[in-house]
C-alpha positions as YAML, in Angstrom:
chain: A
units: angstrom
residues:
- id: 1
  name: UNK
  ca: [-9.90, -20.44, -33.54]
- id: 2
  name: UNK
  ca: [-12.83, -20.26, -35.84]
- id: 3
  name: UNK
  ca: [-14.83, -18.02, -33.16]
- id: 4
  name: UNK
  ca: [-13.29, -15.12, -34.10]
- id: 5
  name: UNK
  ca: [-14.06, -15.43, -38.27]
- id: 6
  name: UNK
  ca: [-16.84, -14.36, -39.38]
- id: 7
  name: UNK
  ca: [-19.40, -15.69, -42.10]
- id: 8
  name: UNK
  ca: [-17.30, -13.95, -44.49]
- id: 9
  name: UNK
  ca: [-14.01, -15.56, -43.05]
- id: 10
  name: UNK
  ca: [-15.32, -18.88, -43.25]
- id: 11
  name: UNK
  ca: [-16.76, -18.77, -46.71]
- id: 12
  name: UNK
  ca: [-13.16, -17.97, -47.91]
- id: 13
  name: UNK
  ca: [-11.71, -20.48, -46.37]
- id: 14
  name: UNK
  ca: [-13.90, -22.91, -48.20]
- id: 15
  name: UNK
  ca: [-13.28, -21.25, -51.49]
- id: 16
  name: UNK
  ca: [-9.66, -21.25, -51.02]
- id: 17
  name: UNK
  ca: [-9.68, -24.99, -49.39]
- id: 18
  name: UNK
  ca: [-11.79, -25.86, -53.22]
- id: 19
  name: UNK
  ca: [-9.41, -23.90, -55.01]
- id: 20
  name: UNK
  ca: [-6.49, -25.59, -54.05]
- id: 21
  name: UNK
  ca: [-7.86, -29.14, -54.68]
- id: 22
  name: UNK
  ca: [-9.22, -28.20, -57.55]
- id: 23
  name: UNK
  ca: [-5.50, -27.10, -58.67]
- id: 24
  name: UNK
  ca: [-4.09, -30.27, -57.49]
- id: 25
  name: UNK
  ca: [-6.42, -32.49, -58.95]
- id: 26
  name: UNK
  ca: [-5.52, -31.16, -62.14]
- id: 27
  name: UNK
  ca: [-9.32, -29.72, -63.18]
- id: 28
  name: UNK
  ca: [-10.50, -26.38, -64.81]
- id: 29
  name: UNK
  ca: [-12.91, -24.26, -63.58]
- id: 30
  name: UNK
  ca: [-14.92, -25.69, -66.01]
- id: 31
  name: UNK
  ca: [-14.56, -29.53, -65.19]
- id: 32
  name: UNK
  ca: [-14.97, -29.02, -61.40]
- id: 33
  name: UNK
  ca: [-18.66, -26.51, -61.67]
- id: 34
  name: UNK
  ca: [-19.93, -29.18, -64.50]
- id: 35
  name: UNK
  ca: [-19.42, -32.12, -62.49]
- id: 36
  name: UNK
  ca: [-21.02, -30.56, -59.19]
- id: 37
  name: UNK
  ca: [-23.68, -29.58, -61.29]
- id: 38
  name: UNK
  ca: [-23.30, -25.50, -60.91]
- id: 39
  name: UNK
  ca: [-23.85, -23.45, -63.62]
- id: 40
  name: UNK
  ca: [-21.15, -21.00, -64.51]
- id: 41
  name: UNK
  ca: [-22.25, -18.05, -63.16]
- id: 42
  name: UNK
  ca: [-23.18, -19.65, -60.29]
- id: 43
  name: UNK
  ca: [-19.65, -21.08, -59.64]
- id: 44
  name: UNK
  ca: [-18.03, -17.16, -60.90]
- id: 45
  name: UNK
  ca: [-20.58, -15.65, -57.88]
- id: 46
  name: UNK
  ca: [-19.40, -18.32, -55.36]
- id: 47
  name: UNK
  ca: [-15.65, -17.59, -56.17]
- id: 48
  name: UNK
  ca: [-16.12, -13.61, -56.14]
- id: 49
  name: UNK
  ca: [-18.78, -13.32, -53.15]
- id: 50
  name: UNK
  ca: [-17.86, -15.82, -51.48]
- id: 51
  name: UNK
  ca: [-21.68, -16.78, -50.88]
- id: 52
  name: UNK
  ca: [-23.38, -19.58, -52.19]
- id: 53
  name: UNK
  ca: [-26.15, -22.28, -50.91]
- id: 54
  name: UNK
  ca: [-24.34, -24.84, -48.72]
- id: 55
  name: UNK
  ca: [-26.17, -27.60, -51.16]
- id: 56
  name: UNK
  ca: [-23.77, -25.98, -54.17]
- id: 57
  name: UNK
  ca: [-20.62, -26.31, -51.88]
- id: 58
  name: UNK
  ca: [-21.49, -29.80, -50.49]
- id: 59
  name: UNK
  ca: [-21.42, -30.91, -54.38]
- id: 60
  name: UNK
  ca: [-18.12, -29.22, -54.97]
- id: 61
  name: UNK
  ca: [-16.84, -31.39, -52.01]
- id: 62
  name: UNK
  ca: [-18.40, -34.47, -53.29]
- id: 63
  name: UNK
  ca: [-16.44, -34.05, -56.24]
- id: 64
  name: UNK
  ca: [-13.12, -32.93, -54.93]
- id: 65
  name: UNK
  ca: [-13.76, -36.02, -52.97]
- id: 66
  name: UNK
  ca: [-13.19, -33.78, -49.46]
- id: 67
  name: UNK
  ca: [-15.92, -35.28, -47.93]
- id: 68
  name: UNK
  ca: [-14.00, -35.86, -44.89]
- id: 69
  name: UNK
  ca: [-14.67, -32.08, -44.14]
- id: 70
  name: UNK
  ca: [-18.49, -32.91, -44.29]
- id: 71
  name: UNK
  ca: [-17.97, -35.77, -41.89]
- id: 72
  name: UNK
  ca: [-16.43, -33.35, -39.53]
- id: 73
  name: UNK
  ca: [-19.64, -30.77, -39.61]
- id: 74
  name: UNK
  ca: [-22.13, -33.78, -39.38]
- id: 75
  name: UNK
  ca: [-20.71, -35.70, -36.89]
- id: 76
  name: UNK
  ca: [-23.02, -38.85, -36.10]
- id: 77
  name: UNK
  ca: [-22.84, -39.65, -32.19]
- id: 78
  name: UNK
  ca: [-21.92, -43.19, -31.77]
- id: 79
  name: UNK
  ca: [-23.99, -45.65, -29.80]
- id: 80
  name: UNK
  ca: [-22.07, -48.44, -28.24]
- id: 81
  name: UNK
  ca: [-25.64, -50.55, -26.85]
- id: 82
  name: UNK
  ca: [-29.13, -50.93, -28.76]
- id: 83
  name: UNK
  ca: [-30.20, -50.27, -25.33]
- id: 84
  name: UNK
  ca: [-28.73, -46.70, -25.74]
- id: 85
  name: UNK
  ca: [-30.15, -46.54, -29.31]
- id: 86
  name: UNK
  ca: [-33.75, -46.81, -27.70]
- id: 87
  name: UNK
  ca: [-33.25, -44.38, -25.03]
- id: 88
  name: UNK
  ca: [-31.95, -42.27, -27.28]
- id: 89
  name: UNK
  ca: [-35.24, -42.60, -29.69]
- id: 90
  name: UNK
  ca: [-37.50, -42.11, -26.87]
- id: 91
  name: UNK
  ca: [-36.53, -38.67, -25.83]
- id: 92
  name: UNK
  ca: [-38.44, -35.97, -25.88]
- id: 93
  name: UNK
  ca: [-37.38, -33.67, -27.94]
- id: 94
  name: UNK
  ca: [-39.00, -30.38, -27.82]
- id: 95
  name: UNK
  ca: [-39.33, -28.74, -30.91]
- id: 96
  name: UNK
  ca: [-40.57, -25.44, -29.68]
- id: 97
  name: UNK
  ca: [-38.96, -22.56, -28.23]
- id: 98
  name: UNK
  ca: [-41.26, -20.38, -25.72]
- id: 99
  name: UNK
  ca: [-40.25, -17.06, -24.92]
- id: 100
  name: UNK
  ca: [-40.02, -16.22, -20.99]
- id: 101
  name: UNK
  ca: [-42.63, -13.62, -19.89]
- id: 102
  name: UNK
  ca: [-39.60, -11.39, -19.30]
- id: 103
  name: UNK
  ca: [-38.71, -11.43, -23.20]
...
């Protein structure tokens, strides 16, 4: 149950879960920060810390082609109507938070 991991937790999952297709697919450390476009200190921090922008670890996806983990976090909801696309579009939305007088 990811409830109980923390930030830390999950971060080395995702290094470990890179790691390991990285090994399979046969690249360096090298091939696999060039081609997502991190620098190599950048990609020596992510692997010790275990912290990183998500924008570096979506591009080490991307090239480990484990995008279906990404399509799992960003799950689009399905519409199965336009009529349901429209009523979807014309909710409000409120984009503001107001704290209660008891806050």
């Amino acid at each position: 149950m990811i409830e109980f991991f923390t930030a830390f937790d999950v971060m080395e999952k995702f290094v470990d879960m890179i790691e390991k297709e990285r090994i399979r697919k046969n690249m360096t450390q090298k091939d696999l920060y060039k081609a997502s476009g991190l620098s190599p200190s950048a990609y020596r921090a992510f692997m010790d810390t275990k912290n990183t922008k998500f924008e570096n670890i979506v591009n080490l996806l991307f090239v480990l082609d484990l995008t279906s983990k990404l399509e799992q976090l960003i799950k689009v909801e399905e519409f199965t109507s336009l009529d349901e696309i429209r009523n979807e579009k014309n909710k409000k939305i409120s984009k503001r938070v107001r704290k209660s007088k008891n806050d």
